[in-house]
C-alpha positions as CSV (number, residue, x, y, z in Angstrom):
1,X,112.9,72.0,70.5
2,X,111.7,75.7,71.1
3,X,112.6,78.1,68.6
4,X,110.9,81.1,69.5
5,X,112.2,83.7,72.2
6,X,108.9,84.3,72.5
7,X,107.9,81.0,74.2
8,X,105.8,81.4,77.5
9,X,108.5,78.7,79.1
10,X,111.3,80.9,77.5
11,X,109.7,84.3,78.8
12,X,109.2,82.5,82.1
13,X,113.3,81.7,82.4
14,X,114.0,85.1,81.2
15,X,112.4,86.9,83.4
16,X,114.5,85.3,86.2
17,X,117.3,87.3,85.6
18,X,115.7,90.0,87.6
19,X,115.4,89.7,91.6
20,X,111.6,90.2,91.5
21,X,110.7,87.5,89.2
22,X,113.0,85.6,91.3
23,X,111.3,86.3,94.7
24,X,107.8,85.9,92.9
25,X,108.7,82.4,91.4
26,X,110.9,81.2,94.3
27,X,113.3,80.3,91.6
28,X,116.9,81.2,90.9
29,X,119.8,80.5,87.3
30,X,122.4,78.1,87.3
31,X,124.6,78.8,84.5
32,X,127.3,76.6,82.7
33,X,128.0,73.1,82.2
34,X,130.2,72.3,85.7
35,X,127.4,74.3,87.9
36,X,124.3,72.1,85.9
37,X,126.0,69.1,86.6
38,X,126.8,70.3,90.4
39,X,123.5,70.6,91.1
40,X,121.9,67.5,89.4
41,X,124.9,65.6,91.4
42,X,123.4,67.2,94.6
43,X,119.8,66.1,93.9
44,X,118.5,70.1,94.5
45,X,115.5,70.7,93.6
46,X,115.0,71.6,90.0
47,X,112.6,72.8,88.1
48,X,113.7,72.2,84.4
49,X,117.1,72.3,82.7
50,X,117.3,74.2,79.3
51,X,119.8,74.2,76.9
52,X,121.5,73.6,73.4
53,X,121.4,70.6,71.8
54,X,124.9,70.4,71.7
55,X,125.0,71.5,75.5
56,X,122.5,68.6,77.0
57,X,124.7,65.9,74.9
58,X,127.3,67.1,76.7
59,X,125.8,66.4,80.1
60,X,124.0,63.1,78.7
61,X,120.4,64.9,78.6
62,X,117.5,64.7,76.3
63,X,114.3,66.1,76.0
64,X,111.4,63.1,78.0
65,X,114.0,62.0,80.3
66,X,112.3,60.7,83.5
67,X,115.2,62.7,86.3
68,X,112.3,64.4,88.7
69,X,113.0,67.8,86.7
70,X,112.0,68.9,82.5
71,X,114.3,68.8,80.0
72,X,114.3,71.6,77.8
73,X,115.8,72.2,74.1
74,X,116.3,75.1,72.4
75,X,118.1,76.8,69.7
76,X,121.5,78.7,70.4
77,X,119.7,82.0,69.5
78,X,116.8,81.2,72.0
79,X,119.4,80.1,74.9
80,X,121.6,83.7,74.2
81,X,118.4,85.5,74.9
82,X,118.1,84.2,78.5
83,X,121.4,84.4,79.5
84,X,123.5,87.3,80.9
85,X,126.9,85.2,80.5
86,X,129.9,86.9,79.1
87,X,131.1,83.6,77.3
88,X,127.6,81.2,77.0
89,X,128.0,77.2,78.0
90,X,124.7,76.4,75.7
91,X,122.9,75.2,79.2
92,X,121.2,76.4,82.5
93,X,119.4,74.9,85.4
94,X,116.3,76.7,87.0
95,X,116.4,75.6,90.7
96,X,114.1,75.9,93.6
97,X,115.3,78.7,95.9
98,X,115.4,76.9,99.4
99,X,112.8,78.2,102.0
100,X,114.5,78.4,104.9
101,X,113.3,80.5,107.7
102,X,115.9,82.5,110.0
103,X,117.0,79.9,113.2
104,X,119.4,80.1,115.9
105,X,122.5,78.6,114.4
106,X,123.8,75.2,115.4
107,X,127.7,76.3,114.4
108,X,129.5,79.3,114.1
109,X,128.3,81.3,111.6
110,X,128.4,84.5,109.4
111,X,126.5,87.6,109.1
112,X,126.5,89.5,106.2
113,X,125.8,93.2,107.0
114,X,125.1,95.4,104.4
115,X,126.6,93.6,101.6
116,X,125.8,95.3,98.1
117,X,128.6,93.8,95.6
118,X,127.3,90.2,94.4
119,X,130.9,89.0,93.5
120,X,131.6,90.1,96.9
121,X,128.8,88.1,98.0
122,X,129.4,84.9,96.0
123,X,133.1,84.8,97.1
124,X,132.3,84.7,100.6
125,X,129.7,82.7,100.7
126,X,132.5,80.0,98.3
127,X,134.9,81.1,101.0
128,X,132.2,80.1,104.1
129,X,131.2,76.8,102.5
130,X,135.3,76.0,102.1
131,X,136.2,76.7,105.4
132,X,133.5,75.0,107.1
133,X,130.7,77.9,107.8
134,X,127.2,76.5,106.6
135,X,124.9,79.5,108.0
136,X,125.0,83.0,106.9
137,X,122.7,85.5,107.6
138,X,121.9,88.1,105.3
139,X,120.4,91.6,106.5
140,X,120.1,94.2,103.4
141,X,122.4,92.9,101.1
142,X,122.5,92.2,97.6
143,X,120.6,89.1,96.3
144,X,122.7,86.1,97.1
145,X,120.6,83.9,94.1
146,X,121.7,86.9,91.8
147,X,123.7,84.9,88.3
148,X,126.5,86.7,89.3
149,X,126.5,85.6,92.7
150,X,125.6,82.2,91.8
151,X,128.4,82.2,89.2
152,X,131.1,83.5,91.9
153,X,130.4,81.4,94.4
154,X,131.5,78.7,92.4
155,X,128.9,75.8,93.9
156,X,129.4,77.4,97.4
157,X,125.7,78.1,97.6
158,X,124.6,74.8,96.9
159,X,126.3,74.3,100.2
160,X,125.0,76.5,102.8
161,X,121.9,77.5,104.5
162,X,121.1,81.6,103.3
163,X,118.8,83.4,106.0
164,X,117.6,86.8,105.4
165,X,115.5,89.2,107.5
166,X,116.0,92.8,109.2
167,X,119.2,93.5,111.1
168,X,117.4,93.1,114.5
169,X,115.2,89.9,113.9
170,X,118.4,88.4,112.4
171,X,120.6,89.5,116.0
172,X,117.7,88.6,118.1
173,X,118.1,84.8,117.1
174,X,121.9,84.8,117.2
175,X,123.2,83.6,120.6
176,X,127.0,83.6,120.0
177,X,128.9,86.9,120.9
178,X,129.0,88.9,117.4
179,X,132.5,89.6,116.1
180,X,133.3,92.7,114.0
181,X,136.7,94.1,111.6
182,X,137.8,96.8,113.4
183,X,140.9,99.1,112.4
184,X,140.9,100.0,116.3
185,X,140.3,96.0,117.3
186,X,142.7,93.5,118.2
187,X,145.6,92.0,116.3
188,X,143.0,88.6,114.7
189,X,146.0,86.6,115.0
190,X,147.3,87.6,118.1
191,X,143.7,87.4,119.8
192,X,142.5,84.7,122.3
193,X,138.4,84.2,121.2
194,X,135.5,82.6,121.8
195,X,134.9,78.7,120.5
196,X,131.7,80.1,119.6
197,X,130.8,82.9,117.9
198,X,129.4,85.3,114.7
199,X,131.5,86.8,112.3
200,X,130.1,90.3,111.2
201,X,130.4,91.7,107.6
202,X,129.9,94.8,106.8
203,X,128.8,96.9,103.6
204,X,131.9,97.2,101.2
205,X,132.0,101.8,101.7
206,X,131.0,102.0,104.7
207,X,131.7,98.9,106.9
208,X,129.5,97.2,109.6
209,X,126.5,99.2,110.5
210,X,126.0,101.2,113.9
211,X,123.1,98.3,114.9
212,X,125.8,95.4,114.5
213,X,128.4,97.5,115.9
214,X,126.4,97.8,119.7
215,X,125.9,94.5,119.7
216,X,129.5,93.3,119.1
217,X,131.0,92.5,121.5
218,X,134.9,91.4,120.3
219,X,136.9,94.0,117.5
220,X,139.2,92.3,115.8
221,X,141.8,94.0,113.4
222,X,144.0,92.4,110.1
223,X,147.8,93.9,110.0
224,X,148.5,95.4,106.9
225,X,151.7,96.8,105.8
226,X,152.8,99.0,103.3
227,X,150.4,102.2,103.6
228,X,147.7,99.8,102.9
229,X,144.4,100.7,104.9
230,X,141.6,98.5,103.8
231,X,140.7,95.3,101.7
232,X,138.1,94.0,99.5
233,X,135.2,92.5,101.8
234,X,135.9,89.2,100.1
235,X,139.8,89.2,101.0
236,X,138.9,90.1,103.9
237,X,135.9,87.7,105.0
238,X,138.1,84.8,104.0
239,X,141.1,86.0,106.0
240,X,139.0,86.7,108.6
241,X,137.0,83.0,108.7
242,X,140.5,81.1,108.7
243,X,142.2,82.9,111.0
244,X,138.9,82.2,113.7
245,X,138.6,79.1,112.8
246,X,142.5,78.3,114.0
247,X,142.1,80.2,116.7
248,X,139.8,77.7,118.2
């Protein structure tokens, strides 16, 4: 069992709370008993698990078990100094970020514009992975393998295939007809569209960017009622998904 925060493999897990240890390391969190045990279930690839005594009972884990990945232990005072979680489960997963270079997408797919909040972030990519979208592509948004993004998406990242690159290397590969929200568009559920096709979303203040926006070729608008102008990107990614995806 570890008892010092000062541990190299303790420093090491640490560190991954920030994006650029993240990026270096090619390694992302996975906090909490559910999300551990979500992603041993899906055979990902780990690196180590690392928790509480108390924590890796729970999940039938000891230190020297043969599972393909480490087994770590360590003291609850070690464990709260490499979390960030409001409310500490005792146990985390460090997993291999997947190294997945930007392809033309077999399905329809979403492209996240400009997306800066990572609850924002993890909800749609939990919404995508429900209803049936498995490739997103991600052009100067907020880290999608951020804890908080991992946390909000609830599993939905173990789920779908994250591609990121610059706005125009990321268009250049797409060949369906991009999609944006549009306060001037079309009524989404009133609208005849394409069987195929990209859905665009844009930064939470200031919407899709003028790029995305010359290269869209269908607007698209929610109703809203009540003096009500705008909604949360999440809201209004999900509405936005299921409302396509009957429209087919």
């Amino acid at each position: 069992m570890i008892v010092s925060r000062q541990n190299e493999r303790v420093k090491k897990v640490r560190a991954l709370l920030q994006k650029k240890y993240r990026d270096e390391y090619g390694l992302y969190l996975v906090f909490g008993l559910k999300l551990v045990k979500e992603v041993i279930a899906l055979s990902l690839d780990i690196d180590c698990v690392l928790g509480t005594e108390d924590a890796l009972n729970t999940l039938s884990l000891t230190e020297g078990d043969s599972l393909g990945f480490e087994v770590i232990a360590v003291t609850e005072q070690v464990y709260d100094s490499v979390t960030d979680e409001k409310s500490p489960q005792g146990v985390l997963a460090v997993v291999k970020k997947p190294s997945l270079s930007p392809k033309t997408p077999k399905n329809n797919c979403i492209f996240l514009d400009g997306v800066a909040d990572p609850g924002n972030m993890g909800t749609i990519i939990r919404t995508a992975a429900a209803a049936g979208y498995t490739e997103l592509y991600l052009a100067d948004c907020t880290d999608a393998y951020s804890p908080k993004c991992v946390r909000s998406s609830m599993g939905g990242l173990f789920r779908v295939n994250i591609y990121t690159g610059d706005r125009q290397s990321l268009i250049d590969i797409i060949d369906k007809p991009f999609i944006i929200a549009s306060m001037e568009g079309d009524d989404v559920f009133n609208s005849v569209t394409p069987d195929k096709f990209c859905l665009v979303i844009g930064n939470e203040a200031n919407g899709v960017s003028d790029t995305l926006r010359q290269v869209a070729k269908i607007k698209l608008s929610i109703p809203m009622e009540n003096g009500v102008e705008s909604l949360n990107a999440g809201v209004s990614a999900g509405i936005l998904m299921y409302a396509l995806k009957n429209n087919i």
